[in-house]
Structure formats: C-alpha cells, structure tokens
C-alpha positions as MATLAB code, in Angstrom:
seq = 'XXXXXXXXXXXXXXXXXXXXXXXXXXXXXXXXXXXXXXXXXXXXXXXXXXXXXXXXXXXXXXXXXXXXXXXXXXXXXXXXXXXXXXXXXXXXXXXXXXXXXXXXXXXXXXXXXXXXXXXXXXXXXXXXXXXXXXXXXXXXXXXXXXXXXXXXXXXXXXXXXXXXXXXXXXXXXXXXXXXXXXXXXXXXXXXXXXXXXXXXXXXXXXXXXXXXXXXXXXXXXXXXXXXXXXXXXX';
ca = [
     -92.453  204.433 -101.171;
     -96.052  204.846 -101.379;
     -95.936  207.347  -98.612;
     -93.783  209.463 -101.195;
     -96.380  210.947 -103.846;
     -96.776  214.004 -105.620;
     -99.382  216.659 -105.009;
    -101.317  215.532 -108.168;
    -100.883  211.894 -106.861;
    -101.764  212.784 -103.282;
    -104.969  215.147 -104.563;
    -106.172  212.275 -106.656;
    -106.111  210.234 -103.740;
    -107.693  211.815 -101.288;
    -110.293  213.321 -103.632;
    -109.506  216.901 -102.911;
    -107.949  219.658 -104.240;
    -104.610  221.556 -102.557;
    -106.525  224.116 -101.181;
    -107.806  221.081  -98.916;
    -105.017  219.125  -98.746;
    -103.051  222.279  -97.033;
    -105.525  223.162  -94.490;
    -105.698  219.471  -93.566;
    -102.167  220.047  -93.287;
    -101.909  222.781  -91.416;
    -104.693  221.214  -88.823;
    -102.712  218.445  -88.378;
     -99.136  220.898  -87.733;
    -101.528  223.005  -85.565;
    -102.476  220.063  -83.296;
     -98.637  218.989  -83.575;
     -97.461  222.011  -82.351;
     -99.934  222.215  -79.486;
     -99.194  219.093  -78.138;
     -95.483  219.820  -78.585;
     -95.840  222.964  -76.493;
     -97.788  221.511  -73.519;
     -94.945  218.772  -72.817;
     -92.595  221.898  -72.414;
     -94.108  223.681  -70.183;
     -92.396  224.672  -67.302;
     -92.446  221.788  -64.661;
     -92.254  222.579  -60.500;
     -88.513  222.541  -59.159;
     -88.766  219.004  -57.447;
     -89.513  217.512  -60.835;
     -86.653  219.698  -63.033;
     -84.270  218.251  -60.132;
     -84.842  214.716  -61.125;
     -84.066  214.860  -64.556;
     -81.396  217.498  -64.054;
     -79.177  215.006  -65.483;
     -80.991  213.206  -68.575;
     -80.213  215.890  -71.733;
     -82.735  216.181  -73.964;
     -81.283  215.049  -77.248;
     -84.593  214.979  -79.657;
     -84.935  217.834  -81.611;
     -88.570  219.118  -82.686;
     -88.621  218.421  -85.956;
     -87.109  214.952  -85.615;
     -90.214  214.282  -82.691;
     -92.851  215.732  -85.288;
     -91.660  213.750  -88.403;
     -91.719  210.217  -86.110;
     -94.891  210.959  -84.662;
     -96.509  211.956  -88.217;
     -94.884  208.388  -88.975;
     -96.975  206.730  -86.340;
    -100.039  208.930  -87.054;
     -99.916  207.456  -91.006;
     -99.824  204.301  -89.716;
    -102.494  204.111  -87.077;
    -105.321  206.263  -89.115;
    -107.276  204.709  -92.255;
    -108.844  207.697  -92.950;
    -107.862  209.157  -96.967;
    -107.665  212.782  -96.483;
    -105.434  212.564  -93.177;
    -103.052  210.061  -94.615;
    -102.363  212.355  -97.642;
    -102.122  215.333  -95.573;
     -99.696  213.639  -93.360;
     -97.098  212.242  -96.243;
     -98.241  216.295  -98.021;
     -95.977  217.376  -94.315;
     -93.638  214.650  -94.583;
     -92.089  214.735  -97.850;
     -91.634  219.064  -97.720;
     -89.584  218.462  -94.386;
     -92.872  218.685  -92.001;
     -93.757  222.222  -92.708;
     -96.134  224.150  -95.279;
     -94.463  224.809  -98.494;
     -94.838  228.428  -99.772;
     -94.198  227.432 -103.669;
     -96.369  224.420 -105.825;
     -94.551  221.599 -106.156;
     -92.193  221.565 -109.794;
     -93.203  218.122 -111.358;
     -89.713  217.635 -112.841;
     -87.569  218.443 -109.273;
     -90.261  216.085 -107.593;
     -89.262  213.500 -110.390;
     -85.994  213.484 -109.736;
     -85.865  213.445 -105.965;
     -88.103  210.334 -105.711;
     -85.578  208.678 -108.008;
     -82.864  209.566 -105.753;
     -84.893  208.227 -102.678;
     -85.725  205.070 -104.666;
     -82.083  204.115 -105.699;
     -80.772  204.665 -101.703;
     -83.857  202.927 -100.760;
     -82.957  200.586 -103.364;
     -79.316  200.015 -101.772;
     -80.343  200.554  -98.240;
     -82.567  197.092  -98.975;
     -79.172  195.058 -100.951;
     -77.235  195.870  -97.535;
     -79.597  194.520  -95.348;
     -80.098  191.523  -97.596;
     -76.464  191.081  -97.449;
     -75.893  191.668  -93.693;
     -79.267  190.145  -92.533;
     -77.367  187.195  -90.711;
     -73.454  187.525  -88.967;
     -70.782  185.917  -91.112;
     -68.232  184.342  -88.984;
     -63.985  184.308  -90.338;
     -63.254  181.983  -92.753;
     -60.731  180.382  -90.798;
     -59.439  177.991  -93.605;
     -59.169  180.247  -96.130;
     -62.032  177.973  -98.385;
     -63.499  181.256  -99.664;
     -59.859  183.223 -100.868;
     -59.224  179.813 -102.293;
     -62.733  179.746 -104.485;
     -62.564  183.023 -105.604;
     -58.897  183.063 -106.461;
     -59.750  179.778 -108.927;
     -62.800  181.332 -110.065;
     -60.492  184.474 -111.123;
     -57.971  182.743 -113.030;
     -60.771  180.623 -114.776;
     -63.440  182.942 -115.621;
     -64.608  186.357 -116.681;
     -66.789  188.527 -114.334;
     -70.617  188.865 -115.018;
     -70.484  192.838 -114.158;
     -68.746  195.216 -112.237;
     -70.525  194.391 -109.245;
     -69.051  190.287 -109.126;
     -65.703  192.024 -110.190;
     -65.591  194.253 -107.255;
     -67.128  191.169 -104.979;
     -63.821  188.956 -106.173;
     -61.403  191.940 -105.512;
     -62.596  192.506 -101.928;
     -62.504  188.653 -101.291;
     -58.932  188.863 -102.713;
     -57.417  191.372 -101.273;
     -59.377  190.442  -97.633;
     -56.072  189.576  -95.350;
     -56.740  186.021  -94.021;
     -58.403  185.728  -90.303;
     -56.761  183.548  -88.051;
     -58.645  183.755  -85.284;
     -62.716  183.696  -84.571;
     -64.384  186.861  -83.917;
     -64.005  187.945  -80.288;
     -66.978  188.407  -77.967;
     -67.004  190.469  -74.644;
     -68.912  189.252  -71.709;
     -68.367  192.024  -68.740;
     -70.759  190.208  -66.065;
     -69.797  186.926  -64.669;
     -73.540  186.640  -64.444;
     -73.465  185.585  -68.548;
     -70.816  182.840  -67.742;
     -70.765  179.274  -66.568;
     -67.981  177.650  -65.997;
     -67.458  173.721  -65.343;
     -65.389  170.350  -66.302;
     -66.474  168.154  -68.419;
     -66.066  164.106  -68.496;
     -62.673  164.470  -69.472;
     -61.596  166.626  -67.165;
     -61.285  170.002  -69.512;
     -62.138  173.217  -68.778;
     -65.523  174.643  -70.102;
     -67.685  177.527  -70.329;
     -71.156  178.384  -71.186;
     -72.331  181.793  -72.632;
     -75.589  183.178  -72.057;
     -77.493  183.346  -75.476;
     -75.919  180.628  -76.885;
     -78.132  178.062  -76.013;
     -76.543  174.316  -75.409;
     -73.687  174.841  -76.819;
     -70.968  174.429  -74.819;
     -66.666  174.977  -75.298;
     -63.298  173.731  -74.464;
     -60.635  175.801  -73.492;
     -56.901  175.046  -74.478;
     -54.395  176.947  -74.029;
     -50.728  177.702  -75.381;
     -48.697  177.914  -72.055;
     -49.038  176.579  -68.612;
     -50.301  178.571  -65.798;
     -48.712  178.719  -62.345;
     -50.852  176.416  -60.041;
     -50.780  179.543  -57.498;
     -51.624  182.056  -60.084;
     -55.658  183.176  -59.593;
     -58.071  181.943  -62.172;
     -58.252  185.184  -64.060;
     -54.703  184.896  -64.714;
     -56.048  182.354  -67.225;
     -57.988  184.750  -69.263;
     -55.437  187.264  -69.042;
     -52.067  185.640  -70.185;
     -52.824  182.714  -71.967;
     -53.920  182.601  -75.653;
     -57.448  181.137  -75.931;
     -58.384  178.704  -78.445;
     -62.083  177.805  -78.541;
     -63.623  174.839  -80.135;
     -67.402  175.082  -80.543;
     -69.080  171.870  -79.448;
     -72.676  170.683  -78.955;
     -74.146  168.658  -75.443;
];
C-alpha cells in the first residue's frame, strides 16, 4: 500500500512539486513507449514464420504497468519511485485533471478492504486441506451449534458452511498422466504398491472391491476396480 499515495503524499516525498513529478512522469512513459515500439518492429519473414503460431496475448498497458512494477522495485532513487506509483495509480497514463482529495480517499479505502480480504484468503488457503473423512469436523461444529452462541457473523457463516458441507467419502483424487511419476512394486506382504513422484517416502497399498480376471491387462486394474488408498510411511 505504500506504493498507493496521493499527489500531496507523493510531492512531499520526493521533494518536488507536480509540475516535476509529471515531467518525471512523462520521461519515464516516453522511455516506456520507446522501448515498447522497438520490440514491434517489423521482424524478417524467417523469424515471423517461427512464431507464426505463439499469439501474442499481453496487451500494452498490462506490459507497461508490470514493468513500472519491476522498475519501483529495482531503483532507490526518490523522485523516480514517486513518478512511477504518480503512472501507476492513474492507470499508467498522464492525468489531465488534479487529483480530488475526497475520490482519492475513498478509492484507497476500497483497495485497502480487497487488499484486506485478498490477504484473509490466502491466510486461509495457504496450506491444502484434505476431506474429513470421519466426519470429526460436522460433528464439532454441530455440538458447538446446539451449545453456544456465535461470536459474529463471520463464525456464524463459518458453522453454516461446515453444516451444510455434504460429507466426503472419499480422499481427494490426484491425476498422474506420465508413467514416468509412478512406481510400482510389492511389498513384504505381498500387496500391491505405488509411489508418486513429489511425495517423498511415502508409499501406498492398493485394495480393491472386486477381483480382476488373471488375463485381464494391468490397466484393467485402474480402470474397473474401486481404489482405496491407505497412506503409509517406509
């Protein structure tokens, strides 16, 4: 957020006035634009036929606004850092108006409440969550419902989604299309495992509901039969 100030914040900073702050601006859009242009020039046939296929999906002002990004980042100097969140925050262009105190007021505190909830999703979905499988968490939160009052609307809401969450009965499936990521080998009992790349030492049994034919291939294995895993450590 400190990247989002207001003209009087950013001309305080950089001990300048607009006047200064704009033509730094406009130096910086200048060389921008400039450097913009010379990676679309026109490039000889042999090399337009080798990339005939890639589409260009990266629109200009998307490529200036990431690369002012990096530019903030990289320089220490005042006047350029100002001049570059000045571009940023009015869309990467020169704004034709001052700035209205009171509109800039209120669209930094819009920013700062999504930023706000951007940062309590991530905190929230920072690590995977595997299925409660027996049902331990519906359980909790259906005794804590019947037993107690909510602290706000936010708990509230928490319990209703855990309550009304249909009960998983199965783990969360994974998809490994290379055989390359797979290992597969008996263990001292005789069972069927696998290995999955990524996982580490971890190693696990496979059981399954129905017999195979002994002259059915191996992937009829994956194919018909219901897989139960059980997670297990070497």
């Amino acid at each position: 957020m400190a990247i989002l100030q207001s003209d009087d914040e950013l001309t305080i900073a950089s001990q300048s006035d607009i006047n200064t702050l704009r033509s730094k601006a406009s130096e910086l859009l200048m060389q921008l634009n400039h450097s913009d242009s010379q990676d679309n020039e026109p490039q000889p046939k042999k090399a337009r036929s080798k990339k005939k296929g890639k589409k260009e999906s990266k629109q200009p002002g998307s490529a200036i606004s990431s690369t002012l990004f990096t530019l903030y980042g990289e320089t220490e100097e005042v006047l350029t850092r100002c001049a570059i969140a000045y571009l940023l925050k009015n869309g990467c262009k020169l704004p034709d108006r001052f700035e209205d105190p009171k509109k800039f007021a209120k669209r930094r505190r819009k920013t700062e409440i999504r930023l706000e909830r951007l940062i309590k999703t991530l905190e929230r979905t920072r690590f995977p969550k595997g299925r409660d499988l027996s049902e331990h968490t519906w359980l909790e939160t259906l005794t804590k419902a019947e037993g107690c009052v909510p602290k706000d609307d936010n708990e509230a809401a928490d319990w209703q989604a855990k309550l009304l969450t249909e009960p998983a009965t199965l783990p969360f499936p994974v998809n490994y299309e290379t055989n390359e990521d797979l290992h597969w080998f008996l263990n001292e009992k005789g069972r069927l495992c696998v290995n999955f790349n990524g996982l580490g030492e971890h190693s696990f049994e496979i059981y399954c509901d129905q017999r195979v034919r002994p002259t059915a291939p191996f992937s009829s294995l994956v194919l018909y039969a219901k897989i139960f895993v059980t997670l297990r450590s070497n």
